[in-house]
N, CA, C and O atoms as a DFTB+ gen file, in Angstrom:
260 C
 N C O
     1  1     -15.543      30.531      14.182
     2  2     -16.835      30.031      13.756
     3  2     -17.282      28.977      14.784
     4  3     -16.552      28.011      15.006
     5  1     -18.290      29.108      15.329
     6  2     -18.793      28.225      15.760
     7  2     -18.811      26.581      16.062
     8  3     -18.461      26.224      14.937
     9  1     -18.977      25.335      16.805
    10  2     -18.794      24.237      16.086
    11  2     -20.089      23.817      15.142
    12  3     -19.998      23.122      14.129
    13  1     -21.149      24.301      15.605
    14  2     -22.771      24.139      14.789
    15  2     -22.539      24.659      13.554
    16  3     -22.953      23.970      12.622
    17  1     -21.810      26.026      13.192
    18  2     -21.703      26.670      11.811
    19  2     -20.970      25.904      11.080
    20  3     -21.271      25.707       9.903
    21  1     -19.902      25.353      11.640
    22  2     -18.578      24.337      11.055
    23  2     -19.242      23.192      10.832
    24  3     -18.983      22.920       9.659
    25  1     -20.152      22.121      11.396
    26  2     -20.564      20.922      11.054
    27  2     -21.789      21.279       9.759
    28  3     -21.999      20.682       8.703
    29  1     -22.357      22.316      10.267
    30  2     -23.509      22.063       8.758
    31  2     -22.521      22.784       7.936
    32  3     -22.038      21.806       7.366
    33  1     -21.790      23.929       7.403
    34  2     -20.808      24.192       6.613
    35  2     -19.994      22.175       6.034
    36  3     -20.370      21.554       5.040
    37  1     -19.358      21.890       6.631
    38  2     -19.136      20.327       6.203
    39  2     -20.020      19.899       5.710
    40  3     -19.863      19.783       4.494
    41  1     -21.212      19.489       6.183
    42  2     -21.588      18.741       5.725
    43  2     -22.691      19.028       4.407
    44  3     -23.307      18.194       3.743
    45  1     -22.689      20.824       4.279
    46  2     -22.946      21.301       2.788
    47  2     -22.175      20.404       1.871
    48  3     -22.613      19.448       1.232
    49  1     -20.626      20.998       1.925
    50  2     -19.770      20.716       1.247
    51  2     -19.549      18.975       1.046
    52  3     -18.794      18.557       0.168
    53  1     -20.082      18.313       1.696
    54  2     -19.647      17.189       1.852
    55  2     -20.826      16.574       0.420
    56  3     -20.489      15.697      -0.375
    57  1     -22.316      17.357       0.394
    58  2     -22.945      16.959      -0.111
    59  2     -22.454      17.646      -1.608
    60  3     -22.682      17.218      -2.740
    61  1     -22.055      18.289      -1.388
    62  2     -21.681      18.388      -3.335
    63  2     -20.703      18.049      -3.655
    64  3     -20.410      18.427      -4.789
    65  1     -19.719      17.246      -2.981
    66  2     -18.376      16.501      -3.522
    67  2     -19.199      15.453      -4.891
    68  3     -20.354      15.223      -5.248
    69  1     -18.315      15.196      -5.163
    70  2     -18.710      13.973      -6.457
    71  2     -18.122      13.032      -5.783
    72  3     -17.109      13.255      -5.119
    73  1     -18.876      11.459      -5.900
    74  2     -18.414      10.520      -5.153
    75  2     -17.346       9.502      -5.392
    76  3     -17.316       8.342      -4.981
    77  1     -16.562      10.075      -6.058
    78  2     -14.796       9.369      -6.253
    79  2     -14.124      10.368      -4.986
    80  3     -13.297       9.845      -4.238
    81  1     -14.486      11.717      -4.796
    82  2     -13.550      12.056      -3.285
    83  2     -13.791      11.868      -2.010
    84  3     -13.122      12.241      -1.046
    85  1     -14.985      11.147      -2.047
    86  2     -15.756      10.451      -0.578
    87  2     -14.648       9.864      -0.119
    88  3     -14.207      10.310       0.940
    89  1     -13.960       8.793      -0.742
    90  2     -12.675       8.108      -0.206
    91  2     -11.567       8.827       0.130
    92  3     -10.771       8.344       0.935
    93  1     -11.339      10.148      -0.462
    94  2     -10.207      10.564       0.296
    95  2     -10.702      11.470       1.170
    96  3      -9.707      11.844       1.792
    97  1     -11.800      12.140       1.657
    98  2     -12.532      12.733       2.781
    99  2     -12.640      11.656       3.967
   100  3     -12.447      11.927       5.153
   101  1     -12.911      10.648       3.564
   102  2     -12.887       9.388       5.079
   103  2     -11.475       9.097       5.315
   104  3     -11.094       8.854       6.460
   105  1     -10.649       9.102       4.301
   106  2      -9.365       9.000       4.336
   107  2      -8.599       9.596       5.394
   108  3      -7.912       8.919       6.160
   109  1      -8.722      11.112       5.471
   110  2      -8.356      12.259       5.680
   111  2      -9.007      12.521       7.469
   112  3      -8.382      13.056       8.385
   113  1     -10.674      11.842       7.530
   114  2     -11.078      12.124       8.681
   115  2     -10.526      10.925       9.646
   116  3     -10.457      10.980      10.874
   117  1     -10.221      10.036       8.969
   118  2      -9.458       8.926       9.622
   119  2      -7.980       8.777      10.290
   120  3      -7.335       8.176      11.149
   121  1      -7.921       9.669       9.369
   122  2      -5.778      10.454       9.987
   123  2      -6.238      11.354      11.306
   124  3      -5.531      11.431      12.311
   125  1      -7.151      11.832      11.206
   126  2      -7.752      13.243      12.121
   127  2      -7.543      12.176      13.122
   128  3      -6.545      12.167      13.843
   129  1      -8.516      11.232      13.178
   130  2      -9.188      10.574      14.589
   131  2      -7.586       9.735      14.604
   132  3      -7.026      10.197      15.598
   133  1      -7.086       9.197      14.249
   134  2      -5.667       7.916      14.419
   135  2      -4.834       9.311      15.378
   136  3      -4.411       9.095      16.514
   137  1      -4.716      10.554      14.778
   138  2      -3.475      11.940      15.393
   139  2      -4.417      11.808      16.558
   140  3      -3.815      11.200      17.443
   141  1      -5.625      12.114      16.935
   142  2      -5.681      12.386      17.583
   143  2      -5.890      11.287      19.493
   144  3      -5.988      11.688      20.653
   145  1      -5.871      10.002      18.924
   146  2      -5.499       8.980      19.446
   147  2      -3.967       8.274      20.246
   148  3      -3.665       7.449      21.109
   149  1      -3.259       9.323      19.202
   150  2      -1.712       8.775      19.908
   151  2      -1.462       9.332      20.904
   152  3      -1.340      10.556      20.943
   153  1      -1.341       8.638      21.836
   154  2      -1.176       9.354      23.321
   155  2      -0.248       8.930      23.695
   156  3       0.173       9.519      24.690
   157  1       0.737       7.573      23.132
   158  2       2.397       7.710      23.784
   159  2       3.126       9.078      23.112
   160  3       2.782       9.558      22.032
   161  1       4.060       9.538      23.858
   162  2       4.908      10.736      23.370
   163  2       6.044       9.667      22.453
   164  3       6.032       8.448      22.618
   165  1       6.884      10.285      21.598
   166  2       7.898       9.821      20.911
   167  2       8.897      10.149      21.911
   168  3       8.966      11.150      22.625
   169  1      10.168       8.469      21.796
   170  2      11.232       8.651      22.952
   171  2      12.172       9.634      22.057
   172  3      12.236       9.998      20.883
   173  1      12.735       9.815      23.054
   174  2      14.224      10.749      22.711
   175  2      15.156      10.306      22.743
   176  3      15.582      10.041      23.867
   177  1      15.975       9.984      21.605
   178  2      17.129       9.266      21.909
   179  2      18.450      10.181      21.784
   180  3      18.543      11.243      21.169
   181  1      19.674       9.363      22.683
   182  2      20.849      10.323      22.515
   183  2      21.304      10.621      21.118
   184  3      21.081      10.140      20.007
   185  1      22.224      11.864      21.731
   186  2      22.723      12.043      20.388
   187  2      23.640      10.952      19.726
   188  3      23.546       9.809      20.176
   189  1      24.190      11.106      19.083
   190  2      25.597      10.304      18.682
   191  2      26.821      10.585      18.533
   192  3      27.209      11.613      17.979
   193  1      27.775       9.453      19.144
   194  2      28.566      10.116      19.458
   195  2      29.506      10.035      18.461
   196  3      29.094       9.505      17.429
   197  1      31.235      10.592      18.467
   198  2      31.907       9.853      17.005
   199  2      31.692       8.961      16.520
   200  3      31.173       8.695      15.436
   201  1      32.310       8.069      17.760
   202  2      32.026       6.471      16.997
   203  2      30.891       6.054      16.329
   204  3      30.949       5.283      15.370
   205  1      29.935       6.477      16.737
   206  2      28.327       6.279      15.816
   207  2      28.306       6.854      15.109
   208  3      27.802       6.265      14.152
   209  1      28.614       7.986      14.832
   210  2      28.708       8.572      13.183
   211  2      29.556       7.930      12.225
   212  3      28.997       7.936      11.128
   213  1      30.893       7.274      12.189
   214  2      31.448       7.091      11.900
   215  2      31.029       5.417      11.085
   216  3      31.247       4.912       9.984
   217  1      30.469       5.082      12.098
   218  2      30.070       3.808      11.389
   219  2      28.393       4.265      11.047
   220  3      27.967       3.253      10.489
   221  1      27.489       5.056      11.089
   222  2      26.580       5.360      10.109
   223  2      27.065       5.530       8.960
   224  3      26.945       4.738       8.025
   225  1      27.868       6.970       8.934
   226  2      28.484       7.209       7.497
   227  2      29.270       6.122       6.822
   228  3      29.069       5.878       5.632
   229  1      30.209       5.420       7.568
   230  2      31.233       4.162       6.924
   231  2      32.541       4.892       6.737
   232  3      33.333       4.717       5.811
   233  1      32.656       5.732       7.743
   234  2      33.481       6.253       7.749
   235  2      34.184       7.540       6.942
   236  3      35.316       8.021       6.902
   237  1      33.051       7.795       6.398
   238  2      33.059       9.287       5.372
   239  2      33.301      10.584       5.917
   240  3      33.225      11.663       5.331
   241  1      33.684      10.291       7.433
   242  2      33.288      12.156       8.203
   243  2      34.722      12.376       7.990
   244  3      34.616      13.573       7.726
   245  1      36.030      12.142       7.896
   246  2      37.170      12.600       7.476
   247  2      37.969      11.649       6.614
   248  3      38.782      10.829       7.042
   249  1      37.658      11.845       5.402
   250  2      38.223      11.242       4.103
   251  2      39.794      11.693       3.778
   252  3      40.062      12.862       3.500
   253  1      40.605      10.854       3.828
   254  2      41.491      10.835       3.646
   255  2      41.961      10.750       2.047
   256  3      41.533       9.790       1.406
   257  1      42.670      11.544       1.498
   258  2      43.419      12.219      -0.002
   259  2      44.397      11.061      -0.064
   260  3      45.226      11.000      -0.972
C-alpha cells in the first residue's frame, strides 16, 4: 500500500478511536520514533566461563548428594 493510502487509512482510524485510546496510540507512536532512534548497536559480551557460572548459580552446576 502506498505511504499516501497508509497515512489517510490512519488517520480515518485515528478519527473514530474513542478518546481514552489516544494515549496508548501516542504511546505506541512514541516507541516507533525512540526504536527507531537507537543507533548504538548492543555490546557483546563473552561468554562465561566455569568459574562465572559457578558463582552466578552459587554453585548449583554440580550438586553434591
Amino acid at each position: 500500500m502506498p505511504d499516501l493510502e497508509l497515512r489517510q487509512k490512519i488517520e480515518q482510524q485515528l478519527a473514530q478511536l474513542p478518546p481514552d485510546q489516544l494515549p496508548l496510540v501516542s504511546e505506541f507512536l512514541d516507541s516507533l520514533q525512540n526504536k527507531g532512534s537507537m543507533s548504538r548497536p548492543l555490546r557483546r559480551l563473552p561468554p562465561l566461563n566455569e568459574a562465572g557460572k559457578q558463582q552466578i548459580l552459587g554453585n548449583n552446576l554440580n550438586p553434591k548428594n
